[in-house]
Structures are given as C-alpha cells and as structure tokens.
PQR file of N, CA, C, O and H, with PARSE charges and radii, in Angstrom:
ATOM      1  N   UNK A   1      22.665   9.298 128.402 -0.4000 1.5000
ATOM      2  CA  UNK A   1      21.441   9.066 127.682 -0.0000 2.0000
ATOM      3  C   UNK A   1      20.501  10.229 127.953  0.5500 1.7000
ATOM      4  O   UNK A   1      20.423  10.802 129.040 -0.5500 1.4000
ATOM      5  N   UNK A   2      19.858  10.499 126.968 -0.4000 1.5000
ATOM      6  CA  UNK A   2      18.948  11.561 127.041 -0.0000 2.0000
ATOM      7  C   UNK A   2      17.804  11.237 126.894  0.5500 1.7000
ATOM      8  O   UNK A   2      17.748  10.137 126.345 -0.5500 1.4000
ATOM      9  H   UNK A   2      19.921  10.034 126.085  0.4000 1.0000
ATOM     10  N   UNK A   3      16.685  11.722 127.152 -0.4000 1.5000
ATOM     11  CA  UNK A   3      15.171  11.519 126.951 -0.0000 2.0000
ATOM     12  C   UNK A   3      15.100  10.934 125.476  0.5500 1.7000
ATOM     13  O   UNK A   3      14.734   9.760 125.424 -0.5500 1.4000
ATOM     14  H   UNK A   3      16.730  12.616 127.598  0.4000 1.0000
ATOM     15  N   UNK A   4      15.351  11.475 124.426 -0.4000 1.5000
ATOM     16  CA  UNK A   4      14.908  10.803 122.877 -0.0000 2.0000
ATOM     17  C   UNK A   4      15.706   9.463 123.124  0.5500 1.7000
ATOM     18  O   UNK A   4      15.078   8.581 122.539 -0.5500 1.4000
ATOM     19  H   UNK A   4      15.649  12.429 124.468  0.4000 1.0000
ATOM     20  N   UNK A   5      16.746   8.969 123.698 -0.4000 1.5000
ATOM     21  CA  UNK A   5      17.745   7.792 123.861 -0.0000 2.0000
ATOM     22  C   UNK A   5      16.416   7.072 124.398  0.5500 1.7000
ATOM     23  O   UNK A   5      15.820   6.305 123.642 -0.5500 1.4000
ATOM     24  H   UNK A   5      17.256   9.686 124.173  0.4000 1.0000
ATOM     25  N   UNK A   6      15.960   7.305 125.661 -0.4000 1.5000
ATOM     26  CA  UNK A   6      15.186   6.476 126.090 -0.0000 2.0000
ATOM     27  C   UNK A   6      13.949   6.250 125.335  0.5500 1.7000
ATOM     28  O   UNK A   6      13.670   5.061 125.186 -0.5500 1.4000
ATOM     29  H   UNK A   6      16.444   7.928 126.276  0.4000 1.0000
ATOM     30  N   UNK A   7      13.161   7.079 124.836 -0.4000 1.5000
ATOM     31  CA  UNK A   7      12.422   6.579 124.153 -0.0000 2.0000
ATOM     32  C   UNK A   7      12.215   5.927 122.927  0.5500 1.7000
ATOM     33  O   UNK A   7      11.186   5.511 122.394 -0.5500 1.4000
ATOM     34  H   UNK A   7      13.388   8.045 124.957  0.4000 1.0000
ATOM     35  N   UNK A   8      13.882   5.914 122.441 -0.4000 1.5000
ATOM     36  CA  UNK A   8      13.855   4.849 120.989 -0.0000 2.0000
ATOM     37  C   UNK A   8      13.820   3.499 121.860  0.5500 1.7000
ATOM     38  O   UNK A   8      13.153   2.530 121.496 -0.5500 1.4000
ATOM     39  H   UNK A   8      14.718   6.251 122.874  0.4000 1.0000
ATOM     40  N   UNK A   9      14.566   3.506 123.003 -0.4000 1.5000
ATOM     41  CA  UNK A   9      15.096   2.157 123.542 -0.0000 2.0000
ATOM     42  C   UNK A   9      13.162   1.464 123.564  0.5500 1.7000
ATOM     43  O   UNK A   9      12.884   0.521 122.823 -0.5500 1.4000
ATOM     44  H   UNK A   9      15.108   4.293 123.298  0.4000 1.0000
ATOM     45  N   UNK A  10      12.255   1.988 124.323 -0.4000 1.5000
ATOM     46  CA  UNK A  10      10.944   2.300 124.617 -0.0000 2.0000
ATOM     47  C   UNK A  10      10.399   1.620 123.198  0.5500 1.7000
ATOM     48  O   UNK A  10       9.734   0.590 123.083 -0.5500 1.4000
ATOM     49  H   UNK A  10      12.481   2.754 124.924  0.4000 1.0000
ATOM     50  N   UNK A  11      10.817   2.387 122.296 -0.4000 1.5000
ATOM     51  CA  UNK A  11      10.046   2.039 121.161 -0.0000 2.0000
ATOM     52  C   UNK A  11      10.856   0.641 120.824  0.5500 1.7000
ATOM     53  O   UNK A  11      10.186  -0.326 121.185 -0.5500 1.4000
ATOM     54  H   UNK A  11      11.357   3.223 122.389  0.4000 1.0000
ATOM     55  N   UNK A  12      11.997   0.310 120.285 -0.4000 1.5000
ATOM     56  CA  UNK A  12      12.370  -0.677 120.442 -0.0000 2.0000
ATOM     57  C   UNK A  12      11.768  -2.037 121.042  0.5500 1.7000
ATOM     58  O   UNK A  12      11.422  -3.142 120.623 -0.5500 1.4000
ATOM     59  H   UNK A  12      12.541   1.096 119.991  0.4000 1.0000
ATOM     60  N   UNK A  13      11.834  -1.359 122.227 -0.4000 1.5000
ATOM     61  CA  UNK A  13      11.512  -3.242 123.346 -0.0000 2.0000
ATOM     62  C   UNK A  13       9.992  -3.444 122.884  0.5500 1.7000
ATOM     63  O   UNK A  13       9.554  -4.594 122.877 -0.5500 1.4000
ATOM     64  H   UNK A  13      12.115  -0.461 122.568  0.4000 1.0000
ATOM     65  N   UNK A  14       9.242  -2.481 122.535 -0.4000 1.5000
ATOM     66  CA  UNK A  14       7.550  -2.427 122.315 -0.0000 2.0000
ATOM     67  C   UNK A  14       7.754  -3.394 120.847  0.5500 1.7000
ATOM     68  O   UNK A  14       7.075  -4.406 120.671 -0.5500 1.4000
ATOM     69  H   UNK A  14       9.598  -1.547 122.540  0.4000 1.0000
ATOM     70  N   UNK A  15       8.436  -3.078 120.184 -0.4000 1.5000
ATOM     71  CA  UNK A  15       8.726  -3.738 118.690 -0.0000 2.0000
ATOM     72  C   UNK A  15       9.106  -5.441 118.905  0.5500 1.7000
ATOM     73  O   UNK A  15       8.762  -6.469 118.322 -0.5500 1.4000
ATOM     74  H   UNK A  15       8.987  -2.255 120.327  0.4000 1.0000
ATOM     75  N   UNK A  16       9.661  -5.246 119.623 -0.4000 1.5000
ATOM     76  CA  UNK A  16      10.598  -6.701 119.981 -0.0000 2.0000
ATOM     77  C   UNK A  16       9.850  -7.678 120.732  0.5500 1.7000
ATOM     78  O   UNK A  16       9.828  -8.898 120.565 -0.5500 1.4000
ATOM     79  H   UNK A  16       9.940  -4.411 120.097  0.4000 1.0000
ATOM     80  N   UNK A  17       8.944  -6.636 121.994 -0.4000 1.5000
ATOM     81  CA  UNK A  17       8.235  -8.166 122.322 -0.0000 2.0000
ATOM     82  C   UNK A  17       6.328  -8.031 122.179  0.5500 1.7000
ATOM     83  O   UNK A  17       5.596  -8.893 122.665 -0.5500 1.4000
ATOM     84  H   UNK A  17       8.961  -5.645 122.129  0.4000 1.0000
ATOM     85  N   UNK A  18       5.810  -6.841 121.456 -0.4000 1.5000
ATOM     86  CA  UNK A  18       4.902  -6.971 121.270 -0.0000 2.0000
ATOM     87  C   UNK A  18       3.886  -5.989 122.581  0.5500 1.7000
ATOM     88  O   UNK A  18       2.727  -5.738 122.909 -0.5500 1.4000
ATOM     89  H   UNK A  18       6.405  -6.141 121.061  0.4000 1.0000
ATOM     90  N   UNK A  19       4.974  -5.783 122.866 -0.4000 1.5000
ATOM     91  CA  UNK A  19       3.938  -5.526 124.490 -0.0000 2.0000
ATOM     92  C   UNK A  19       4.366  -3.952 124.505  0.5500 1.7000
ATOM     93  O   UNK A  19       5.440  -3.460 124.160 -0.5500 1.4000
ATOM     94  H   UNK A  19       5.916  -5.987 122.599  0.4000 1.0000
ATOM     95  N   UNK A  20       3.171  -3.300 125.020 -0.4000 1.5000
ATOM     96  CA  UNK A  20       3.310  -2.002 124.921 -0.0000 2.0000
ATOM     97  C   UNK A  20       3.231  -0.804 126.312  0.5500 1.7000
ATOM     98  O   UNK A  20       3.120   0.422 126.342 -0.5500 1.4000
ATOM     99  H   UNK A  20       2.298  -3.700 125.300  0.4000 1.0000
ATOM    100  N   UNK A  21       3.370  -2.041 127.550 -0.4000 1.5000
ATOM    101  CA  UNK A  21       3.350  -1.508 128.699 -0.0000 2.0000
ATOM    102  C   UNK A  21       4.322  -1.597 129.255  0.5500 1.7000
ATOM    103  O   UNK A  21       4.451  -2.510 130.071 -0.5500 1.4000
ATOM    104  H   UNK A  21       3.460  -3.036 127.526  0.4000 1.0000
ATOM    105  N   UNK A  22       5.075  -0.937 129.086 -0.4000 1.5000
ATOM    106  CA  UNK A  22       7.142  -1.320 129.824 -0.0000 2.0000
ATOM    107  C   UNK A  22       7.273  -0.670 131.224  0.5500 1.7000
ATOM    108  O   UNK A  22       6.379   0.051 131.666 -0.5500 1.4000
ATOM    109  H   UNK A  22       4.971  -0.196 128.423  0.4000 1.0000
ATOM    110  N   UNK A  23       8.192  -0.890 131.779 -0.4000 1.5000
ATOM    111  CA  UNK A  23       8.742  -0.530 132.750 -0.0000 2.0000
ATOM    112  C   UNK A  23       9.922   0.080 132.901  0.5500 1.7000
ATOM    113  O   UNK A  23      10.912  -0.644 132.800 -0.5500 1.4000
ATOM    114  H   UNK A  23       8.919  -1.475 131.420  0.4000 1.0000
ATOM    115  N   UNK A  24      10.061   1.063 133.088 -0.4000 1.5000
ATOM    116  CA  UNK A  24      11.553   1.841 133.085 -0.0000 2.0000
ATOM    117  C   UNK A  24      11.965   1.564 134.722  0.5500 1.7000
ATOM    118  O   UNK A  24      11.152   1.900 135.583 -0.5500 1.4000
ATOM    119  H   UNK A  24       9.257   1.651 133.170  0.4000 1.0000
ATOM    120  N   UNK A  25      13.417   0.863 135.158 -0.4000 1.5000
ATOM    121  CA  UNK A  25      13.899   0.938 136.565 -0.0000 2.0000
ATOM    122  C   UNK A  25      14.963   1.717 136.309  0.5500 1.7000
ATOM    123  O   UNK A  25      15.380   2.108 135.219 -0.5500 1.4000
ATOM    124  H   UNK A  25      14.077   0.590 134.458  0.4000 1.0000
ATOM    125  N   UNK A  26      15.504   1.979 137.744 -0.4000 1.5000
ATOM    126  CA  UNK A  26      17.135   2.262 137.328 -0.0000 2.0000
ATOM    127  C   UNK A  26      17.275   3.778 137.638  0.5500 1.7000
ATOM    128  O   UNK A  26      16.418   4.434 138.231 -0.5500 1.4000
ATOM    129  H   UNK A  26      15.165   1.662 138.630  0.4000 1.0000
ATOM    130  N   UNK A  27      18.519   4.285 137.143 -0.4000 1.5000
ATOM    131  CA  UNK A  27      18.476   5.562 137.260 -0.0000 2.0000
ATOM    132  C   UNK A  27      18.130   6.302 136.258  0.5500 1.7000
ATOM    133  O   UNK A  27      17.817   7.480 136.430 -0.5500 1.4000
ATOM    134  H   UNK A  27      19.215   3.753 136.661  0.4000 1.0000
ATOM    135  N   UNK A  28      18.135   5.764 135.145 -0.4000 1.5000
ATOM    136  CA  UNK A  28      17.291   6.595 133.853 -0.0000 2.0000
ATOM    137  C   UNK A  28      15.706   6.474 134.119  0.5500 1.7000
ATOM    138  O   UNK A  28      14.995   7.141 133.367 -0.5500 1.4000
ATOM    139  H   UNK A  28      18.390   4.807 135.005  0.4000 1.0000
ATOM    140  N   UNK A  29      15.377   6.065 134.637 -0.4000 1.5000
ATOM    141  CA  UNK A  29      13.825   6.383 134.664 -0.0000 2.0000
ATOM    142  C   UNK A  29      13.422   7.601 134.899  0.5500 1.7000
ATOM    143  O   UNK A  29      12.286   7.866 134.506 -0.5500 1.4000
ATOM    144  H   UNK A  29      15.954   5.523 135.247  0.4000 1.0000
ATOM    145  N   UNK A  30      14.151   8.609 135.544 -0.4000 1.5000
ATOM    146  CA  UNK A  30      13.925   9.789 135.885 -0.0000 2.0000
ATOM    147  C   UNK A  30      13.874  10.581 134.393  0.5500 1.7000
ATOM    148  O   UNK A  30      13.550  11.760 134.246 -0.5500 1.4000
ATOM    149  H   UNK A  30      15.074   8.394 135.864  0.4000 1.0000
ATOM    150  N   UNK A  31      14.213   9.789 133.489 -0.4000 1.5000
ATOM    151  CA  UNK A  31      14.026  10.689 132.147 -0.0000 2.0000
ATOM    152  C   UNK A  31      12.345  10.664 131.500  0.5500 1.7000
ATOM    153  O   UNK A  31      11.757  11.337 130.653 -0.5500 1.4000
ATOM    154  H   UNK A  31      14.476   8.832 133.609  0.4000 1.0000
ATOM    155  N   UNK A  32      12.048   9.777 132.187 -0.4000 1.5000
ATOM    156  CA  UNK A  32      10.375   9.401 132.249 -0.0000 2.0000
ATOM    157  C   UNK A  32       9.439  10.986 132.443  0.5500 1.7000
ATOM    158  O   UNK A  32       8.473  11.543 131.923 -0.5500 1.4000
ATOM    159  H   UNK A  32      12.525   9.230 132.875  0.4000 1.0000
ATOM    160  N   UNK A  33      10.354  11.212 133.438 -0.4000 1.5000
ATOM    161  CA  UNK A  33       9.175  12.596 134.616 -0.0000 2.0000
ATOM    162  C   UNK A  33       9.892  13.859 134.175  0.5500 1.7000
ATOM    163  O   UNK A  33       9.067  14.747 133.964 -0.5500 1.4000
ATOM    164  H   UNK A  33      11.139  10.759 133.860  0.4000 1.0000
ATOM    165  N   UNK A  34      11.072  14.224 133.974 -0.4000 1.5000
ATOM    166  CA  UNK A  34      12.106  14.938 134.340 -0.0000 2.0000
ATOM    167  C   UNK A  34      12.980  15.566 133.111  0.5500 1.7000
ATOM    168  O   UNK A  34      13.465  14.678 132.409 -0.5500 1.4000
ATOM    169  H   UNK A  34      11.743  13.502 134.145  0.4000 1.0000
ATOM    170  N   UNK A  35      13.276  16.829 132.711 -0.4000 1.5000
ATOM    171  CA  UNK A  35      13.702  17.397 131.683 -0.0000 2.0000
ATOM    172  C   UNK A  35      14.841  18.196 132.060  0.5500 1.7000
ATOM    173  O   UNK A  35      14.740  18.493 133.251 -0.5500 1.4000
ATOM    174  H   UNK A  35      12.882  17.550 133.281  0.4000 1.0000
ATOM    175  N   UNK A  36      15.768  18.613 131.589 -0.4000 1.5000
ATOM    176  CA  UNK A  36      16.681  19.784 131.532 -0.0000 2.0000
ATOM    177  C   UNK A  36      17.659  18.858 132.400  0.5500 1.7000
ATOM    178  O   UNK A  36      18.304  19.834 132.782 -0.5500 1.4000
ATOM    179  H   UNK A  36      15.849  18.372 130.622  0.4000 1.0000
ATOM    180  N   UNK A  37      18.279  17.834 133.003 -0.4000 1.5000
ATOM    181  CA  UNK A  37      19.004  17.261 133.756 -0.0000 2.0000
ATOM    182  C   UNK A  37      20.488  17.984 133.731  0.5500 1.7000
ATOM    183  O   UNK A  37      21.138  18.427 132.784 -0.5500 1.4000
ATOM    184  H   UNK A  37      17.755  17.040 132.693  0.4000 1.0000
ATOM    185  N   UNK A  38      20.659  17.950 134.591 -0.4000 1.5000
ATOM    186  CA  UNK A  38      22.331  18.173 135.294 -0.0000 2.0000
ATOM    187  C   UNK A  38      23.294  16.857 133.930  0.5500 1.7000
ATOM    188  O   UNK A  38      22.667  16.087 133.204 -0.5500 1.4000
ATOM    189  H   UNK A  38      20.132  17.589 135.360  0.4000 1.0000
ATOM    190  N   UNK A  39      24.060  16.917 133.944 -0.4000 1.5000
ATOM    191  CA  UNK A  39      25.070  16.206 132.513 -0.0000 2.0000
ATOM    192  C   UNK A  39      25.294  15.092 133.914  0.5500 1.7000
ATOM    193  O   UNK A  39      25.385  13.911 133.576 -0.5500 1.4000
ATOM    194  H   UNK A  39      24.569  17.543 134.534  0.4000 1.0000
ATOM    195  N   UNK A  40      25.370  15.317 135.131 -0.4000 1.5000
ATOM    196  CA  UNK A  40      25.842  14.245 135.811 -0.0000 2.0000
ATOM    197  C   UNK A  40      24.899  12.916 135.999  0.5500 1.7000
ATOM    198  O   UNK A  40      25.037  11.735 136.315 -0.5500 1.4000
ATOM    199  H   UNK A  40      25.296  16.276 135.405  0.4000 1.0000
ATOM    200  N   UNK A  41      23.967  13.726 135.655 -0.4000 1.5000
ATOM    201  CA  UNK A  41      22.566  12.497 135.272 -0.0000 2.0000
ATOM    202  C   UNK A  41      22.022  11.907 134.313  0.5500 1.7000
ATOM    203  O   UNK A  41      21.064  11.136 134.378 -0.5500 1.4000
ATOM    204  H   UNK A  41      23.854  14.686 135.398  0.4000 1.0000
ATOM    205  N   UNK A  42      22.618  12.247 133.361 -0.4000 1.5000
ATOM    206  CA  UNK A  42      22.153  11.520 132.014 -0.0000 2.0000
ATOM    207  C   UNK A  42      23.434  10.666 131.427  0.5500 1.7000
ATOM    208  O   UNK A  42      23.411  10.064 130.353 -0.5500 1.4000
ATOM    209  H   UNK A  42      23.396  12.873 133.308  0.4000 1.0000
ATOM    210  N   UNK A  43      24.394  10.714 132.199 -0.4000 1.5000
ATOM    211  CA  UNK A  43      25.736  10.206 131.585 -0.0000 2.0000
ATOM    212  C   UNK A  43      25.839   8.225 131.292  0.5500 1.7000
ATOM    213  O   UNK A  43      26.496   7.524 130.523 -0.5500 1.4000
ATOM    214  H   UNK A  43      24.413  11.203 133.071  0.4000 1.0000
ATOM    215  N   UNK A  44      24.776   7.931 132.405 -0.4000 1.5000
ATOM    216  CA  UNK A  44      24.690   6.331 131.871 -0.0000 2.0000
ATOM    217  C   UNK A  44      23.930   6.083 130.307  0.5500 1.7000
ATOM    218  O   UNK A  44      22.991   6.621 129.719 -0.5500 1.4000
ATOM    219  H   UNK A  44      24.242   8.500 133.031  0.4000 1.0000
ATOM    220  N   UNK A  45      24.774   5.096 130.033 -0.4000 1.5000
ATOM    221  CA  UNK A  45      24.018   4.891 128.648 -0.0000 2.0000
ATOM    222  C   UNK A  45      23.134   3.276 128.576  0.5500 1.7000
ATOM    223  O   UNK A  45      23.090   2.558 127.578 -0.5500 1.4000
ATOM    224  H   UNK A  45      25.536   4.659 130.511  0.4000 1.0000
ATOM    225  N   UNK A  46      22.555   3.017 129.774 -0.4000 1.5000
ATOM    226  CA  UNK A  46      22.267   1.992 130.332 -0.0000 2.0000
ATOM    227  C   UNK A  46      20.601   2.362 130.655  0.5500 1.7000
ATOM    228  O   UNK A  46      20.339   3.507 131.022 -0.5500 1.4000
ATOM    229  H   UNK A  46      22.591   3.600 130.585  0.4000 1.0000
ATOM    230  N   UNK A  47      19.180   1.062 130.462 -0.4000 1.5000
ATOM    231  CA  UNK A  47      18.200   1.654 130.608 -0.0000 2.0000
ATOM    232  C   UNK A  47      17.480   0.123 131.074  0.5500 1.7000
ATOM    233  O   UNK A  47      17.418  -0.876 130.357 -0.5500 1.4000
ATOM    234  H   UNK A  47      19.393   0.131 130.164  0.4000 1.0000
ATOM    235  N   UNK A  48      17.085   0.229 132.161 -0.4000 1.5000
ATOM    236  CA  UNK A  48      16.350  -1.236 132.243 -0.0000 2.0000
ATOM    237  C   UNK A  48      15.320  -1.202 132.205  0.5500 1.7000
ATOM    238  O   UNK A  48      14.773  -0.422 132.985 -0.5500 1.4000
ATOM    239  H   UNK A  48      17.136   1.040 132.744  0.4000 1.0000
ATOM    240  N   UNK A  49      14.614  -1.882 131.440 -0.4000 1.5000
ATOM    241  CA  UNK A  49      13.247  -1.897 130.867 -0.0000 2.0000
ATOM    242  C   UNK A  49      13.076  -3.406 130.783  0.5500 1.7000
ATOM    243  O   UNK A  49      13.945  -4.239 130.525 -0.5500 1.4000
ATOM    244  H   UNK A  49      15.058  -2.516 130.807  0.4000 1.0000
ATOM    245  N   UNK A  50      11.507  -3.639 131.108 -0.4000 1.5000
ATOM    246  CA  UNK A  50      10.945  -4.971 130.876 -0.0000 2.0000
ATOM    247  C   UNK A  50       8.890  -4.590 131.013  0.5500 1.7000
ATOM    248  O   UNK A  50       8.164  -3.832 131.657 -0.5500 1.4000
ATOM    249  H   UNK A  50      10.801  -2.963 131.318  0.4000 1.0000
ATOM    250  N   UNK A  51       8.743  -5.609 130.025 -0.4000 1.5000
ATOM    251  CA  UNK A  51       7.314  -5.389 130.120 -0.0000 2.0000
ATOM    252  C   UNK A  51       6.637  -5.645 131.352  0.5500 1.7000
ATOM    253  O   UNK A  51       6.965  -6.588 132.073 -0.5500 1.4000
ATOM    254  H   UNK A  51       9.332  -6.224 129.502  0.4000 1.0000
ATOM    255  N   UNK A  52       5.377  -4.573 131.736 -0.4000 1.5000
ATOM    256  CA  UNK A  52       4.669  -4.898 133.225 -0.0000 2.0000
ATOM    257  C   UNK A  52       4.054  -5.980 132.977  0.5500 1.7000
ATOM    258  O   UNK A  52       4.271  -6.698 133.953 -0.5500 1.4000
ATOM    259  H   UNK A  52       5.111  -3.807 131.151  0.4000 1.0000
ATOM    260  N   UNK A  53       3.433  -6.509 132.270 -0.4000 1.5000
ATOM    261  CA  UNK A  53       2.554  -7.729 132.051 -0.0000 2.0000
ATOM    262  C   UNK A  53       3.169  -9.099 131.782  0.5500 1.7000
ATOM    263  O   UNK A  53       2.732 -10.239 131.944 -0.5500 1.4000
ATOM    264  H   UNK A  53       3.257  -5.925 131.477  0.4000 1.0000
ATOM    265  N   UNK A  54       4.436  -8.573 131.272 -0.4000 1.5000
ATOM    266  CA  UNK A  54       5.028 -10.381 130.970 -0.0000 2.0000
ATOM    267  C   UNK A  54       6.553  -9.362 131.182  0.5500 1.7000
ATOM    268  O   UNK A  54       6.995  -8.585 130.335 -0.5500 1.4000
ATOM    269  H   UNK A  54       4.791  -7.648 131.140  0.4000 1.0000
ATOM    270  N   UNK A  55       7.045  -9.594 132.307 -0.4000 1.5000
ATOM    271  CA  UNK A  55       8.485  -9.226 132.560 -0.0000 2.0000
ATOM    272  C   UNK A  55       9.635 -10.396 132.674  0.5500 1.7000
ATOM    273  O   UNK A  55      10.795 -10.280 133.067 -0.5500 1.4000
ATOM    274  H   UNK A  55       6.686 -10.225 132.995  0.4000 1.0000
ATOM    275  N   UNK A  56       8.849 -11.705 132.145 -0.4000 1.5000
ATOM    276  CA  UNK A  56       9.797 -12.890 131.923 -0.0000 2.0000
ATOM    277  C   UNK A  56      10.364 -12.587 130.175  0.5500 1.7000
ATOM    278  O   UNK A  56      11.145 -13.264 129.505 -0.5500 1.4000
ATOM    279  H   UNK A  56       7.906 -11.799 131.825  0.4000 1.0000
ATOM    280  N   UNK A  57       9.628 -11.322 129.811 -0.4000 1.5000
ATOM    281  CA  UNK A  57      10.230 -11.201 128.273 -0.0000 2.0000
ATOM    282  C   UNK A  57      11.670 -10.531 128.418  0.5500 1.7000
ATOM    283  O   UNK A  57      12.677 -10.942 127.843 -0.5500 1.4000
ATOM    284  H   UNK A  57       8.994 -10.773 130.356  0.4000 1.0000
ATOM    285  N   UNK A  58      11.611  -9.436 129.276 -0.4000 1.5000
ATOM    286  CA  UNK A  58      13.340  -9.434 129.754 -0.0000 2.0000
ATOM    287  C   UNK A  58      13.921  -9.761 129.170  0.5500 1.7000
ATOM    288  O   UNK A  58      13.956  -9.297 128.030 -0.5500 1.4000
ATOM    289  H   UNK A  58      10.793  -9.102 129.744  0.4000 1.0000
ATOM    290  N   UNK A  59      14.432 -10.380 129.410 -0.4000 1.5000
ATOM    291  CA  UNK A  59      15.755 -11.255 128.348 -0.0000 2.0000
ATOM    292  C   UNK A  59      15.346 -11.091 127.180  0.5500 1.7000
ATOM    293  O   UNK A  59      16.311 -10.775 126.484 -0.5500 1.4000
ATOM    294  H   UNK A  59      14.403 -10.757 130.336  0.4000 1.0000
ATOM    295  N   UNK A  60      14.264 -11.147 126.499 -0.4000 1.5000
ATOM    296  CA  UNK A  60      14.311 -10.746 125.178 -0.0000 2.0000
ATOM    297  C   UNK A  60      15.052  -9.850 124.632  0.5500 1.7000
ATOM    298  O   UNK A  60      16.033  -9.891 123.889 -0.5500 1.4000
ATOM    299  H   UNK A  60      13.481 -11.403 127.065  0.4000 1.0000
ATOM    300  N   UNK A  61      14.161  -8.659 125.326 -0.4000 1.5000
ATOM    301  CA  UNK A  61      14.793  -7.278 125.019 -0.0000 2.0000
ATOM    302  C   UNK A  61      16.397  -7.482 124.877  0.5500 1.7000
ATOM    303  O   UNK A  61      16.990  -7.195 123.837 -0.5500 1.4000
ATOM    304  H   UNK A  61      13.364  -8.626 125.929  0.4000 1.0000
ATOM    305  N   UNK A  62      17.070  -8.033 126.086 -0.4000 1.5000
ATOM    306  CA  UNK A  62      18.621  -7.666 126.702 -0.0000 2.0000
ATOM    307  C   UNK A  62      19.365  -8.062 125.398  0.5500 1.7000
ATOM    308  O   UNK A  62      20.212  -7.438 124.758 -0.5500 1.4000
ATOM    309  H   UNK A  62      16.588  -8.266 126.931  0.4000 1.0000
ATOM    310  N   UNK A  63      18.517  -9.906 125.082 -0.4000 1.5000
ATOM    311  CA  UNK A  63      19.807 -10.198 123.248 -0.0000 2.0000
ATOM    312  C   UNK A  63      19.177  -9.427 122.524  0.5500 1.7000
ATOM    313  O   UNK A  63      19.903  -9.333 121.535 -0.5500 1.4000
ATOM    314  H   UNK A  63      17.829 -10.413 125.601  0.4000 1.0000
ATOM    315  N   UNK A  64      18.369  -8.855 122.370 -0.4000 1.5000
ATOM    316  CA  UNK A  64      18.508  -8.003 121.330 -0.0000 2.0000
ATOM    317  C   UNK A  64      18.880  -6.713 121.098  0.5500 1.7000
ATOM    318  O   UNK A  64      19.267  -6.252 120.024 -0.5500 1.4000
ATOM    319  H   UNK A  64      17.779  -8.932 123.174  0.4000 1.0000
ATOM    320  N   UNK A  65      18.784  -6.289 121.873 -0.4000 1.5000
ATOM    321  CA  UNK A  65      19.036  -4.786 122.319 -0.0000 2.0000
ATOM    322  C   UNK A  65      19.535  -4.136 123.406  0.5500 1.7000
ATOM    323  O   UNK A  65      19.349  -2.944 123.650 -0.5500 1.4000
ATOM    324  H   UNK A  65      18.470  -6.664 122.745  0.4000 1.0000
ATOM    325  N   UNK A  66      20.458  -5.257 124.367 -0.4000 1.5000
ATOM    326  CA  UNK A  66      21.196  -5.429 125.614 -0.0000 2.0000
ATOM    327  C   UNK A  66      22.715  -4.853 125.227  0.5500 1.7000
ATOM    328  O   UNK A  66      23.028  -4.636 124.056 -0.5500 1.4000
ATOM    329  H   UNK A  66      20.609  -6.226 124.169  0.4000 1.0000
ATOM    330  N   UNK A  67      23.512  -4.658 126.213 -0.4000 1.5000
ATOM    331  CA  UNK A  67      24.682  -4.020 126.540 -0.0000 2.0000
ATOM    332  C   UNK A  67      26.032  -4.558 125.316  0.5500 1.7000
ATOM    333  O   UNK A  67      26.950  -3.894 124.835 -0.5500 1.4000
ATOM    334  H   UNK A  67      23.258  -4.834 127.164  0.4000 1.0000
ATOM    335  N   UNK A  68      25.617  -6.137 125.096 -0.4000 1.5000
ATOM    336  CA  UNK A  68      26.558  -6.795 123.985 -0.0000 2.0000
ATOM    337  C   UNK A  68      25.984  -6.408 122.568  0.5500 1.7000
ATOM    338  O   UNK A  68      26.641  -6.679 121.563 -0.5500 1.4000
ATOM    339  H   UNK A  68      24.871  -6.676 125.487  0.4000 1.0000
ATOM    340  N   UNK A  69      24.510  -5.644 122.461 -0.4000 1.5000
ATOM    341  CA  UNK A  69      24.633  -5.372 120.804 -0.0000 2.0000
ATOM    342  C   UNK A  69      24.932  -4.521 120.195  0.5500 1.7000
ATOM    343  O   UNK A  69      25.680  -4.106 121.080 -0.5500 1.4000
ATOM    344  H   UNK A  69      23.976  -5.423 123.277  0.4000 1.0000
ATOM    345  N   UNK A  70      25.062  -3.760 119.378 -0.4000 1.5000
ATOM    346  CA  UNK A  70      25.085  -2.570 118.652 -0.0000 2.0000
ATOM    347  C   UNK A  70      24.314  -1.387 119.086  0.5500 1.7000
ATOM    348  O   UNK A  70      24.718  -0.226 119.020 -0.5500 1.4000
ATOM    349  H   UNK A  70      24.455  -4.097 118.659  0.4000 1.0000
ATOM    350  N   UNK A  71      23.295  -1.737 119.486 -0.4000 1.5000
ATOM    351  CA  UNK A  71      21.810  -0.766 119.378 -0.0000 2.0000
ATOM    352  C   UNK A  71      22.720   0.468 120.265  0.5500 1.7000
ATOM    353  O   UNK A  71      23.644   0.206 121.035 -0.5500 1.4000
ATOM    354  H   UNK A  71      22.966  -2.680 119.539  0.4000 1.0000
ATOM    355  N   UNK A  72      22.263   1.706 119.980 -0.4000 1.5000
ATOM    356  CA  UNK A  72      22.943   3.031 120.343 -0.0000 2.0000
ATOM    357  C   UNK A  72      24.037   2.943 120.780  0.5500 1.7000
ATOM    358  O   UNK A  72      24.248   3.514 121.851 -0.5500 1.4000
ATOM    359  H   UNK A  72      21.512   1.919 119.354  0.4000 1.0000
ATOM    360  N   UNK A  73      24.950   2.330 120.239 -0.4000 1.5000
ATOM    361  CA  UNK A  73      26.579   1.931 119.972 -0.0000 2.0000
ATOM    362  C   UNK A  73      26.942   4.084 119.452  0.5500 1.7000
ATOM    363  O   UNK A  73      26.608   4.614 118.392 -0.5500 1.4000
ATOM    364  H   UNK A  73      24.779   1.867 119.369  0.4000 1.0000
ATOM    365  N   UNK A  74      27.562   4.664 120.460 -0.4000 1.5000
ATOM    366  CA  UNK A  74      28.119   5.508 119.675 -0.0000 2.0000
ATOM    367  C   UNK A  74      28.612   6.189 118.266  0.5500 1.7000
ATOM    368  O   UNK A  74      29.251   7.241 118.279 -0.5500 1.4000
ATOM    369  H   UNK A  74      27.833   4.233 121.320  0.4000 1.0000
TER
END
C-alpha cells in the first residue's frame, strides 16, 4: 500500500461513518508522516483505521470496506 492507497481508504471510512477524525494504527500509519519508503514497507495491503471520537464505528468500516470486500481488490 502506498500513501494515495491510504488515503482513499481515509476518505472512504470518513464517507461510511460520517466522522472525519480517524485513526490510522498498525504498520501503515507510517504512511501518515513518511514518504519515499523502502518496497519492504509498503508491501501490506492492510490499514486499521477507526474513528477517534466513536471507535465503536469500527466494525462499520471493516463490512464495508474490510479484508472480505472488494474495496482495493487488485
């Protein structure tokens, strides 16, 4: 995953639950701060995100745009 990857995902979850203050964990968060990465660091295509203010929306995001859907399906 690359920086534009993460920020559709970003734009996405903002769409989905309304909330526009997310949280990036994980090891892609470093795409947050961080540019030009080594290929050994961008290779997950995995991004955990949940809103700071209501992070019981979680699960929202995941059926909709979690590991079982389509969303940046190769």
């Amino acid at each position: 995953m690359h920086r534009a990857d993460l920020e559709h995902i970003i734009r996405a979850a903002a769409a989905i639950t309304n909330e526009y203050e997310l949280v990036v964990i994980g090891s892609q968060s470093i795409l947050g701060t961080q540019t030009d990465l080594p290929e050994v660091l961008v290779q997950s295509m995995e991004a955990d995100i949940y809103p700071l203010q209501h992070p019981e929306l979680a699960d929202l995001i995941d059926g909709a745009i979690g590991e079982a859907s389509p969303f940046l399906k190769p």
